[in-house]
C-alpha positions in Angstrom: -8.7 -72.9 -22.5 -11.5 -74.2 -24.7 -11.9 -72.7 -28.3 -15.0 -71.2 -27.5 -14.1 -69.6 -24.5 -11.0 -68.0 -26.7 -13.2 -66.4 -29.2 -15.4 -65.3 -26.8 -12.9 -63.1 -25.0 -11.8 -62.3 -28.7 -15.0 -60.9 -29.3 -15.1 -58.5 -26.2 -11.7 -57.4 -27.0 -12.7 -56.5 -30.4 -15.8 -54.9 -29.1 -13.9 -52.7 -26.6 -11.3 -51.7 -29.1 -14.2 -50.8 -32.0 -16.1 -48.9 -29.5 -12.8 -46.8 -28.3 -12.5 -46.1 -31.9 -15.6 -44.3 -32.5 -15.6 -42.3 -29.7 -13.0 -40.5 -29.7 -12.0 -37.0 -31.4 -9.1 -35.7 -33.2 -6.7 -33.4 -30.6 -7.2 -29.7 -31.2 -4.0 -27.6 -30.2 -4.7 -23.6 -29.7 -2.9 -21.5 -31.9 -2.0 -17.5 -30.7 -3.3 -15.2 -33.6 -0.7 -13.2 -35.3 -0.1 -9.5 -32.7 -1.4 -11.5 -29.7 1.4 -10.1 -28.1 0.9 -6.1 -28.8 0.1 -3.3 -26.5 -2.1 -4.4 -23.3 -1.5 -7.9 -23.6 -1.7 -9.9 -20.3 1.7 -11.6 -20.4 4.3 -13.4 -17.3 1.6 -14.4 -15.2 2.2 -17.8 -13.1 -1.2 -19.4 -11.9 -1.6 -20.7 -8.6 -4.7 -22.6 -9.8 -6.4 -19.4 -10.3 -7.6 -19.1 -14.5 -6.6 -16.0 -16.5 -9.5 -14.2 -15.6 -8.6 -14.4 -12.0 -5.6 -12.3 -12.9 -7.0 -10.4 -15.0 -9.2 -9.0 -12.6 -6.5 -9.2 -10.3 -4.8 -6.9 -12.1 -7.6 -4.9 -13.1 -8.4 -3.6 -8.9 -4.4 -3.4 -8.9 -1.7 -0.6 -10.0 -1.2 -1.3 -13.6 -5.1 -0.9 -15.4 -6.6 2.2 -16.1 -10.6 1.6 -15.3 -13.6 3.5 -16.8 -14.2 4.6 -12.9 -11.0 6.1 -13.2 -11.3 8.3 -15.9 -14.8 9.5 -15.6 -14.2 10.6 -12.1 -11.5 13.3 -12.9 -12.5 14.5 -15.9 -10.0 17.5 -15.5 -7.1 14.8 -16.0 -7.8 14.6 -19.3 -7.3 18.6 -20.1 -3.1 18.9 -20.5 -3.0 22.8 -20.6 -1.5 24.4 -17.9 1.2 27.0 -16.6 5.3 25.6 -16.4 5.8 26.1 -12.9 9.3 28.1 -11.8 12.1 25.8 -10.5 11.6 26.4 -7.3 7.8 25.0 -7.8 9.0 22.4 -10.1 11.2 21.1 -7.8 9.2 21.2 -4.7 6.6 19.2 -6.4 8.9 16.8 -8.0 9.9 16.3 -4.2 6.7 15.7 -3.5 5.8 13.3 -5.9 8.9 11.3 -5.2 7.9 10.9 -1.9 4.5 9.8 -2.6 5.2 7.2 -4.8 7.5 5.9 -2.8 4.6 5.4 -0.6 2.4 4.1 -2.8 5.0 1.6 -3.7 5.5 0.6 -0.4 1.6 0.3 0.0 2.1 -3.0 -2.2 4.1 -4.7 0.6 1.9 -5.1 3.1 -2.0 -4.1 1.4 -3.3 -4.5 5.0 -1.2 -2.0 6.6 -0.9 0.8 4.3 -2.7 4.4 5.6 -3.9 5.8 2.1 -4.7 9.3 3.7 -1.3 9.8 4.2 -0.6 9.5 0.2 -4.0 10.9 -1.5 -5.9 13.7 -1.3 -9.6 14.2 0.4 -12.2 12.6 -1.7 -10.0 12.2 -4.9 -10.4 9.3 -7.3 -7.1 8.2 -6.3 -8.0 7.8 -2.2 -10.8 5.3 -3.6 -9.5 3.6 -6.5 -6.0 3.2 -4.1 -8.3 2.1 -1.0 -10.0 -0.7 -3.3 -7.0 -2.6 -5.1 -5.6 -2.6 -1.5 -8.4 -4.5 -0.3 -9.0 -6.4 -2.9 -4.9 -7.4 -2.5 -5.3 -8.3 1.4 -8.5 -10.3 0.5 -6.3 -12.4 -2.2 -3.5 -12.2 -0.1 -1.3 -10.8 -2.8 1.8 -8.5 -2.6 4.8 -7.7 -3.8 8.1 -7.6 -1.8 11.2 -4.5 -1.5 13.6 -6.6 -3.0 12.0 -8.5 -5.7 11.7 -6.1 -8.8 11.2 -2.1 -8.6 9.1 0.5 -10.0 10.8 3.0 -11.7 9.9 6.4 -13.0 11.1 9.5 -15.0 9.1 13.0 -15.2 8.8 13.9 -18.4 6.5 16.8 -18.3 4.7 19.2 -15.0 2.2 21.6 -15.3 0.0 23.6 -13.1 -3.2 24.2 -14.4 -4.5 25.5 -11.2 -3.2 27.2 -7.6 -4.2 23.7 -5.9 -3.1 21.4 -8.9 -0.5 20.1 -10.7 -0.1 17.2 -13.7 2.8 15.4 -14.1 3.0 12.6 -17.4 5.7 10.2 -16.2 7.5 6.7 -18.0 7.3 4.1 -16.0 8.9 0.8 -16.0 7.6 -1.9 -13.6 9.4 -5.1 -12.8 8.0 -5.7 -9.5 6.9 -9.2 -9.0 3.3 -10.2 -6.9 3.4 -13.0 -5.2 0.6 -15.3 -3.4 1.3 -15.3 0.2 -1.6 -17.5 1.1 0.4 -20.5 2.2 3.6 -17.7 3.8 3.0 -19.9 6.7 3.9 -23.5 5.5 6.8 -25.4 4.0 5.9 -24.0 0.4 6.4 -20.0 1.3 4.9 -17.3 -0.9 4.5 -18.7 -4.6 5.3 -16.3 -7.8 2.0 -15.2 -8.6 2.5 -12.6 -11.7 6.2 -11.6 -12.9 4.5 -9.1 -15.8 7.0 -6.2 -16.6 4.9 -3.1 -17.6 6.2 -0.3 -19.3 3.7 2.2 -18.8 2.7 6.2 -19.4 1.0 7.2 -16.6 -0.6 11.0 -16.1 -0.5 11.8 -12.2 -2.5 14.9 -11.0 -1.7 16.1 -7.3 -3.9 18.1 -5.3 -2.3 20.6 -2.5 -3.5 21.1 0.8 -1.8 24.3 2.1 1.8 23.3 1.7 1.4 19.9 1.2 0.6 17.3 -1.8 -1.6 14.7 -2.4 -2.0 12.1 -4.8 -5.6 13.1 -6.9 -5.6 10.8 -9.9 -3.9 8.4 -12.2 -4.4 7.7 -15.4 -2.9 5.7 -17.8 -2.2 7.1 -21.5 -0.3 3.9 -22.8 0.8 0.6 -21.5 2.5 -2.7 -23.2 4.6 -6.1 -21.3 6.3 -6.3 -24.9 7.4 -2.3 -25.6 9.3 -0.2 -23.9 7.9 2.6 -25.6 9.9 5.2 -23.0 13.3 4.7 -20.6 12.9 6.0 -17.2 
């Protein structure tokens, strides 16, 4: 190779190197601020190519977020007076209630399939805000499956502040995991989609329709995946 031709190749080498040099940038690394992990953080979620505001909103139409729909629409929620039921009350709607969440639990199984009249009451915020996550979970093919985490609960204070109502303020603690079931099908199976654990206060008001109960509205007091503010 002729001496020409070497510094010739010399030069574009050097030409390629200089101009790799001035283009690039320094490498920026995120850094969590201090408390990024406090009350109503979004924490344990697995993406499925979907970005964190996919599961926010995901979980934002699901069970665990209270939404301004929510509390504007049941405005009596909000009131906690009300008369101690006797025991016999008390425990017929504690009955009750178990056996509606249990239900609304379940509902989480199979979105699709689940008959929300059976659980809510006529026209409460609860029959709609219910009915929506559920559609919104068989559109996204999201659910959550009997044997992979539980919801569990604890009453820790029921109160009737009417003939037709009662309010119960529960402590929950939520370990089920939702899964993407999109590709159920194929060699892959359903893929971990969100393994938050929620501890939550929730206050439930029930509606009665002659001797039965129905779920009226939900709403959340306090919620944290770090705390666990109360033990079911």
């Amino acid at each position: 190779m002729s001496l020409a031709v070497q510094r010739g190749l010399c030069a574009v080498v050097f030409a390629i190197v200089a101009t790799s040099c001035a283009t690039s940038s320094p490498l920026v690394f995120d850094t969590p601020a201090p408390g990024a992990l406090g009350d109503d953080t979004q924490a344990g979620v697995l993406g499925t190519g979907r970005s964190t505001a996919d599961d926010a909103t995901t979980r934002d139409l699901a069970s665990d977020e209270l939404t301004a729909g929510e509390l504007s629409a049941d405005a009596e929620a909000t009131d906690s007076s009300g008369v101690t039921p006797d025991r016999a009350t008390q425990a017929s709607v504690e009955a009750a209630f178990t056996r509606l969440m249990s239900g609304w639990v379940d509902c989480f199984h199979r979105p699709a399939r689940c008959d929300v009249t059976r659980l809510t009451a006529s026209k409460s915020p609860e029959r709609q805000r219910l009915s929506e996550s559920l559609s919104f979970y068989t559109t996204e093919k999201i659910r959550t499956k009997p044997d992979e985490g539980r919801l569990q609960w604890s009453i820790e204070s029921l109160s009737l502040p009417s003939n037709d109502r009662a309010r119960l303020l529960t402590c929950e603690y939520d370990t089920r995991i939702f899964f993407d079931s999109s590709m159920a099908d194929t060699e892959f199976g359903d893929i971990i989609f969100d393994t938050t654990v929620w501890t939550r206060r929730v206050e439930w008001t029930l509606a009665r329709d002659g001797d039965s109960w129905g779920l009226w509205s939900r709403r959340i007091e306090r919620r944290s995946p770090v705390a666990r503010f109360c033990t079911p």
